[in-house]
Structure formats: C-alpha cells, structure tokens
C-alpha positions as CSV (number, residue, x, y, z in Angstrom):
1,X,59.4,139.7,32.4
2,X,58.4,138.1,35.4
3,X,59.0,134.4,33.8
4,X,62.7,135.4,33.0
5,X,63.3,136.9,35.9
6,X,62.2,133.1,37.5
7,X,64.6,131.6,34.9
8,X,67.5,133.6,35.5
9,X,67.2,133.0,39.4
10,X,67.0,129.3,38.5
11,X,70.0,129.7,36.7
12,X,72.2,131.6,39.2
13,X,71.2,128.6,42.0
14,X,71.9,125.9,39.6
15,X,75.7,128.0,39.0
16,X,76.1,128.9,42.7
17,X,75.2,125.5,43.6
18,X,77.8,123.6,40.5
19,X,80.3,126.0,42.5
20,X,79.2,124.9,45.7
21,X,80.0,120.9,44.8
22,X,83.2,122.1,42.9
23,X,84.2,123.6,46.3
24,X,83.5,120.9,48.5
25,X,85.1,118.1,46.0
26,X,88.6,120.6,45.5
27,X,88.6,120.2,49.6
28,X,88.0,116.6,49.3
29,X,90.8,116.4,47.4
30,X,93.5,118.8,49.4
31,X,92.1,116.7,52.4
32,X,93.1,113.2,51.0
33,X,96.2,114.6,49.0
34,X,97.5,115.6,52.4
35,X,97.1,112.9,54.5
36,X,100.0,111.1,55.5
37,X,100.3,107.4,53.7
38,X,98.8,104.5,55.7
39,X,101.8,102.6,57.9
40,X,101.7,98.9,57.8
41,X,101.3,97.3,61.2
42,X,104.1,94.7,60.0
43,X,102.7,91.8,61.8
44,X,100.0,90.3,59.2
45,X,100.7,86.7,58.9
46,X,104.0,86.1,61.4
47,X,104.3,84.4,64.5
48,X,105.4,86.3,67.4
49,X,107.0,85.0,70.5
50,X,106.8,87.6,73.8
51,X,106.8,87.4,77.4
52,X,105.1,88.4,80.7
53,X,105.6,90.6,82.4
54,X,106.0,92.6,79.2
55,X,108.9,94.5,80.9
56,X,113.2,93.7,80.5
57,X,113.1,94.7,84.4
58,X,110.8,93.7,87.2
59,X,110.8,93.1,90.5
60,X,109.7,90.0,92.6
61,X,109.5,90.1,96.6
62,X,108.9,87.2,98.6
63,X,108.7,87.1,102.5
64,X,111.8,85.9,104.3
65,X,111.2,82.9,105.4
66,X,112.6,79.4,105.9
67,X,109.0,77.7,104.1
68,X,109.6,76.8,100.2
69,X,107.8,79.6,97.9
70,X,106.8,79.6,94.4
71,X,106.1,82.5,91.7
72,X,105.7,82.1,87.8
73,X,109.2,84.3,87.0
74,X,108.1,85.1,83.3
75,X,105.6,83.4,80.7
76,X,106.5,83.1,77.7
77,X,103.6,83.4,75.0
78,X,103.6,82.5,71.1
79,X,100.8,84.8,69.2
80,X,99.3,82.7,66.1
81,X,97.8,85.2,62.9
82,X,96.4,82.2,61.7
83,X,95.7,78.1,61.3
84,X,98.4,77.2,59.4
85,X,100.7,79.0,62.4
86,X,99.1,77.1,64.6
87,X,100.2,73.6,63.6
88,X,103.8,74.6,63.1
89,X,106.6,74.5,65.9
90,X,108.2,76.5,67.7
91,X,111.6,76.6,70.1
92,X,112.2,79.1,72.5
93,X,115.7,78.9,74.6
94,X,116.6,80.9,77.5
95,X,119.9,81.3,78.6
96,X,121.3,82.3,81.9
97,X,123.3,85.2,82.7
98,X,125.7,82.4,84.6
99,X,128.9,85.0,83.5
100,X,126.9,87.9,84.1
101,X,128.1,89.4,81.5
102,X,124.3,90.7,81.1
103,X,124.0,91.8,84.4
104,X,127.5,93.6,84.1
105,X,126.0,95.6,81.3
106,X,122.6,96.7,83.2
107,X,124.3,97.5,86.4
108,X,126.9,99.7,84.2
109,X,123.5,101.5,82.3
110,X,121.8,102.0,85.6
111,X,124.1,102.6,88.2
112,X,122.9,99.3,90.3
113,X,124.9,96.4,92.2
114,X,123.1,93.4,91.1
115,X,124.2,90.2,91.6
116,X,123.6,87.0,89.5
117,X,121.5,84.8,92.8
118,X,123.5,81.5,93.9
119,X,121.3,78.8,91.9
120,X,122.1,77.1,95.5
121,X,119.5,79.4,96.4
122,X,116.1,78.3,93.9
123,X,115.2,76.0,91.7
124,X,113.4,76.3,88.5
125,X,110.4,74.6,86.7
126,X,110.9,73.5,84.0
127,X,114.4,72.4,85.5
128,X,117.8,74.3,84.0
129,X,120.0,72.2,82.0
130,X,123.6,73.3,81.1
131,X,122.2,76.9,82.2
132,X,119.0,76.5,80.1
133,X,115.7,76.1,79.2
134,X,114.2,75.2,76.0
135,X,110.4,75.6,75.7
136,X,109.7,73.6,72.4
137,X,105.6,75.1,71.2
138,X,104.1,71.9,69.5
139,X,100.8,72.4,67.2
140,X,98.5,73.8,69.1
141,X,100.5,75.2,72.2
142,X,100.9,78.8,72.9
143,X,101.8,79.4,76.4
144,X,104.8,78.2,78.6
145,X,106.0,79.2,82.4
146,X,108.5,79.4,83.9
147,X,108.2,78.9,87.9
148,X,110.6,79.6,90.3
149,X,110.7,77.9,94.2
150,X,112.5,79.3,96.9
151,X,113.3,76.2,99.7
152,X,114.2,78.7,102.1
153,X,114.8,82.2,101.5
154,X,116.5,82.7,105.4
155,X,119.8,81.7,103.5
156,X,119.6,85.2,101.0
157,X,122.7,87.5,102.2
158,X,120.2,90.5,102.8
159,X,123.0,92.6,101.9
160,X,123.0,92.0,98.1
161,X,121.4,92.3,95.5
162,X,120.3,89.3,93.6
163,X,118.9,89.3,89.8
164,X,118.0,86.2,87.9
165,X,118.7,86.9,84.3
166,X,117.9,85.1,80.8
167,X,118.7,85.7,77.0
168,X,116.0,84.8,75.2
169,X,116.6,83.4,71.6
170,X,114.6,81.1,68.7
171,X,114.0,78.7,66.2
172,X,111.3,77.4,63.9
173,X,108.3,79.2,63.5
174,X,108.4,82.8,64.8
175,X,110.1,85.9,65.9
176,X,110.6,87.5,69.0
177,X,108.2,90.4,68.6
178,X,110.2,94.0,68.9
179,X,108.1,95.0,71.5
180,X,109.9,93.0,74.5
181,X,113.6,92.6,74.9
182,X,115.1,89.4,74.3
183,X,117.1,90.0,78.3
184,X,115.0,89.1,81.0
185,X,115.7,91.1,84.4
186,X,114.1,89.7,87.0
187,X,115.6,91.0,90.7
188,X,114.3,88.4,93.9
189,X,113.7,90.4,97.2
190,X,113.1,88.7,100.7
191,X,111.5,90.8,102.5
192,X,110.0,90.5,106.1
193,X,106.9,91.9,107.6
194,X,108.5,94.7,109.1
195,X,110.3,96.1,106.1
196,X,109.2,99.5,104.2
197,X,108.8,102.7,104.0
198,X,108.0,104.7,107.4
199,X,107.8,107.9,109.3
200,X,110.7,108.8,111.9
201,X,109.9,110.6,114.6
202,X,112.1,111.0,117.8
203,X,113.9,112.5,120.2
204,X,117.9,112.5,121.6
205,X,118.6,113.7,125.1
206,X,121.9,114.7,124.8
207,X,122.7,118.2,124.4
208,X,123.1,120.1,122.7
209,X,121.0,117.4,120.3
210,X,117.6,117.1,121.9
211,X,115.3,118.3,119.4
212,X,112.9,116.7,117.8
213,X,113.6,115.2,114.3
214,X,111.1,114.1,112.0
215,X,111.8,112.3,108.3
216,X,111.5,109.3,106.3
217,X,113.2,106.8,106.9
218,X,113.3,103.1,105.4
219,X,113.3,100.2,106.9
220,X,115.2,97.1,105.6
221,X,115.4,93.7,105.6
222,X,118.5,92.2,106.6
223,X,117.0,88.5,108.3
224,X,114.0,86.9,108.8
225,X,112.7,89.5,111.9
226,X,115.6,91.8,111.5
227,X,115.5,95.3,110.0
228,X,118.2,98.2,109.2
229,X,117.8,101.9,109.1
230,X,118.3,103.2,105.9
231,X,118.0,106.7,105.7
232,X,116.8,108.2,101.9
233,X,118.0,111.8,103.2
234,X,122.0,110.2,103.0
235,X,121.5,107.6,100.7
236,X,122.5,104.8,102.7
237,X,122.2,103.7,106.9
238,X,122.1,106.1,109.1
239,X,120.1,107.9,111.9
240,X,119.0,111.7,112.2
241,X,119.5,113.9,115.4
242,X,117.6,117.3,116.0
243,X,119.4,120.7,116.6
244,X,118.3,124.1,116.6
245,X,118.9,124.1,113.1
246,X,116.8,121.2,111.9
247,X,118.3,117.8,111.3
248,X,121.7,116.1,111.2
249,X,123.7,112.9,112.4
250,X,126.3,111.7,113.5
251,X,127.5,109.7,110.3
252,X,126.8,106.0,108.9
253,X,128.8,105.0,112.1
254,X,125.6,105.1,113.9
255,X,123.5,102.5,112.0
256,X,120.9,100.8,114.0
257,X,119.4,97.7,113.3
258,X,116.6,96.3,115.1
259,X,116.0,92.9,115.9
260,X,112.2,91.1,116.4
261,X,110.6,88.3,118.3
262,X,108.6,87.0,115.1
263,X,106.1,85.3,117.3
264,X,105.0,88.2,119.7
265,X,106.7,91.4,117.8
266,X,108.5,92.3,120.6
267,X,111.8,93.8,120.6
268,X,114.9,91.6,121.3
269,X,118.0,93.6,120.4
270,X,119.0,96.6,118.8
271,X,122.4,96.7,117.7
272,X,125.3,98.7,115.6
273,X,125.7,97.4,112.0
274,X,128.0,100.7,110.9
275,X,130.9,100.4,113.1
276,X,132.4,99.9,116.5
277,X,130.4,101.9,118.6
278,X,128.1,99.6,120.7
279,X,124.2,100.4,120.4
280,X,121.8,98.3,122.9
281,X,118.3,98.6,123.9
282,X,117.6,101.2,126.6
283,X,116.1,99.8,129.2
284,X,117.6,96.4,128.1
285,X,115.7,93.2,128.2
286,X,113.1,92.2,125.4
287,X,110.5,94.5,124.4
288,X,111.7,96.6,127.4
289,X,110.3,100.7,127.9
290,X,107.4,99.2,125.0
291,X,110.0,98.5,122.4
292,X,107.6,96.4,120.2
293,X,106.1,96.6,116.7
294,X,101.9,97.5,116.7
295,X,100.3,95.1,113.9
296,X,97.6,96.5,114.2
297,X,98.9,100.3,113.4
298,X,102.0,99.1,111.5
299,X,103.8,101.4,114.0
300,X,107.4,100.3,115.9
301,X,108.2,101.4,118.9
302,X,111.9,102.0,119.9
303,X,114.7,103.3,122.7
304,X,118.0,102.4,122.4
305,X,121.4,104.2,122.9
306,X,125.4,104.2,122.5
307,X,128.5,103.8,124.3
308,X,126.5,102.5,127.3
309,X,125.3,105.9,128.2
310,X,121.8,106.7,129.5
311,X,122.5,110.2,128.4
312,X,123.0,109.4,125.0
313,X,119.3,107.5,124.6
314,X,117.4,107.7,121.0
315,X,113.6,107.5,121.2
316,X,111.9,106.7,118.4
317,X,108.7,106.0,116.6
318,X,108.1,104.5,112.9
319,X,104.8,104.7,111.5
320,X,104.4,102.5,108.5
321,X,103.8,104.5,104.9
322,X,104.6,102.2,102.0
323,X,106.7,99.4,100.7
324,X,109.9,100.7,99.7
C-alpha cells in the first residue's frame, strides 16, 4: 500500500511537471508569435554621404571686427560599410543659394528675413566656382571641409540678416543618408563684446513716469563697439518707462543705441536710431556721470535723455545674462 502510494505520487509529479513544460513552451510561443517582425536598418552594404553639423539650420557668430576670421562652415563626411567601398569614388557638389530661391522657402516656413550674405563679404576654402563646390572622395578619403574666412566683418550691415546656403547633391558611389537634409542653413552673426542678453533696471524722472522699471532687455549689435536696444517684451527696439501701473513706453520712436570706446569701454554717444527725436548722453562728454561698461561684472552703465531736456533723463543699468 505504502509502495503505490510512492508510485502514484511519482506519477502525479512527473504529470504536473509535463504540464508545467507544456505551459511554459505554449508562453514561449504566444511570446514569439507576438512580437513585432524585425525592421531592417536599411544601410548594410551602402555608402552614405552626411554632414556636420548634422542640422539643415545652425548658427555661426563671429566677433565684429576688422581682423580676417575663419570657421569650418560644414564637413562633409562619406561612411564606408566595407573595403570594396572604400576604393570607389565619390562626388559631392554643393550649390549655392545665389537666387535664393532656398532661402525664400525657409524664410516663408519660418517666418524669418534672411538674406543670402554678399560673397563681397567671405571667401570660401575650397574656393567657389560658378557658385560651387565639388568635393570629389578618392579611394581612401572620407572627410572634406568646408572653411569660411571673414577679411573683415566691420563691413556686415548689422541690420540684416545674412544666411549662407548650399544644395547638396551626388554622383558615384553613395547616397545622401536620409538623416540630414540635402539644404545647408548656415546664418553668419558679427557680434561684438557687448551684445546679449541683459537685465534692465532704471529710472525716468519725469512725471508722472518716475518709477522704477525692471525687464529684459537685449542688447544688439549694430557696429564694431555699438549696441541697440531691443526690447523682447515689444518684439523689436524700444525702451520701458515705470508708472504706477507697472511698465510701458513711449513707442519704437524712442530707440537708444549706445556707442563704446573699444579700447577703455567707456561711453562715447548715445543716440536715437527710431526716429527724429534727438537722444544724447546726460551729462555729455565720454563716459560722463560713469557711463561705461564693467568687464569685469559684464554690467553697463548708462544716462542719457531726449529733446535736450534734463527733465526727461533715463538712468539705466544692464547686467549681463546670456547670449541672445
């Protein structure tokens, strides 16, 4: 009795434990029966051309300044699978936007004002001929730039907005891998040592405006030691006044723009670029009532008023934040 009582208990294990691996291969099988099929990475034995910076838009800032600058503008790259790859060639051509027929199209998709930039202005490395560069990969070459020099970037009109642009097409070996665009966006900025982002705070004495006022406000380049107001708040140049309410102005007519001694960072002018009203420095004379720009606390220091009036005098003070 005992002995088949031992067999049958061997026999119930042995069943539970057939339904036990039954179990666990059915699951197995739902498991592998639902999983998705296996996507092909698509790039197994091609040739891909693609660029750096791996972005259609970026932006490039230089100082403005009458020295010759250089910056690699884009490299473009050839990635080999294999040997035989290797020894083949390659020709990449890019074109540029001289109609700007490109540029028309991103301005329209983004709401920008870009500009194609004067080729009076830069030259490029390797040199453009008939508005192009062709970049032929030989056996065993993989990697091409493309610099640009800046003789002198005092000559920018700091009131537009310049973009160098480039279609980018190929021959021979090779495709241009779907991860880039084949239009290059590169915008150019000059920008001086003063220009950025910065904290406004002032004062007006003219009642029923003096109140203190207190925003963001950016300056902008618009020479080698000049800089605008630009005021985010408006979306465009501008100054605030206080009231009892909080802030307003007076309107874009009132657009300062402050002028630098580059050597000593004192003040030299201060001047209207939004309309007729006249704005000086108040006192006058350079760097007059500690009109100046700190260096070492990235912090300018201005007075200045309108229409001649010491009763109309704006007192300011710009701590740095940020590029803009």
């Amino acid at each position: 009795m005992k002995l088949n009582n031992i067999k049958m208990k061997n026999m119930k294990t042995l069943y539970r434990a057939i339904k036990i691996t039954a179990g666990v291969f059915l699951l197995a099988l739902l498991a592998t029966s639902c999983m998705p099929d296996q996507e092909t990475i698509g790039t197994t034995g091609k040739t891909f051309i693609k660029y750096t910076p791996g972005v259609q838009f970026s932006l490039v800032a230089i100082d403005a300044k009458t020295t010759p600058q250089s910056f690699i503008l884009v490299n473009v790259k050839r990635d080999l699978p294999n040997a035989t790859s290797l020894n083949a060639t390659s020709v990449v051509t890019l074109t540029l936007d001289t109609d700007t027929t490109m540029i028309k199209k991103y301005n329209q998709k983004n709401g920008t004002t870009f500009i194609p930039m004067p080729v009076a202005l830069y030259n490029t490395t390797p040199a453009l001929a008939s508005n192009k560069i062709v970049y032929t990969f030989n056996p065993g070459e993989f990697d091409k730039e493309l610099k640009v020099t800046i003789p002198n970037a005092s000559l920018f009109d700091f009131s537009k907005k310049y973009m160098i642009c480039f279609k980018m097409t190929m021959t021979g070996e090779g495709t241009i891998t779907q991860a880039v665009s084949d239009t290059i966006y590169r915008q150019v900025m000059a920008k001086n040592k003063y220009d950025g982002l910065y904290l406004l705070k002032g004062l007006h004495n003219r009642t029923p405006y003096n109140y203190p006022y207190e925003t963001e406000m950016q300056l902008r380049t618009t020479g080698a030691t000049s800089v605008a107001f630009w005021w985010p708040d408006v979306a465009g140049p501008g100054h605030p006044i206080g009231t009892a309410d909080g802030i307003s102005w007076y309107g874009s007519g009132i657009a300062p723009v402050i002028v630098f001694d580059g050597a000593t960072d004192l003040i030299t002018n201060v001047y209207n670029a939004g309309g007729a009203t006249p704005i000086t420095m108040f006192p006058t004379g350079s760097g007059s009532n500690s009109c100046l720009y700190d260096a070492a606390t990235k912090t300018v220091y201005v007075s200045w008023n309108y229409n001649a009036n010491p009763l109309r005098v704006f007192t300011d003070t710009l701590t740095y934040i940020s590029p803009r």
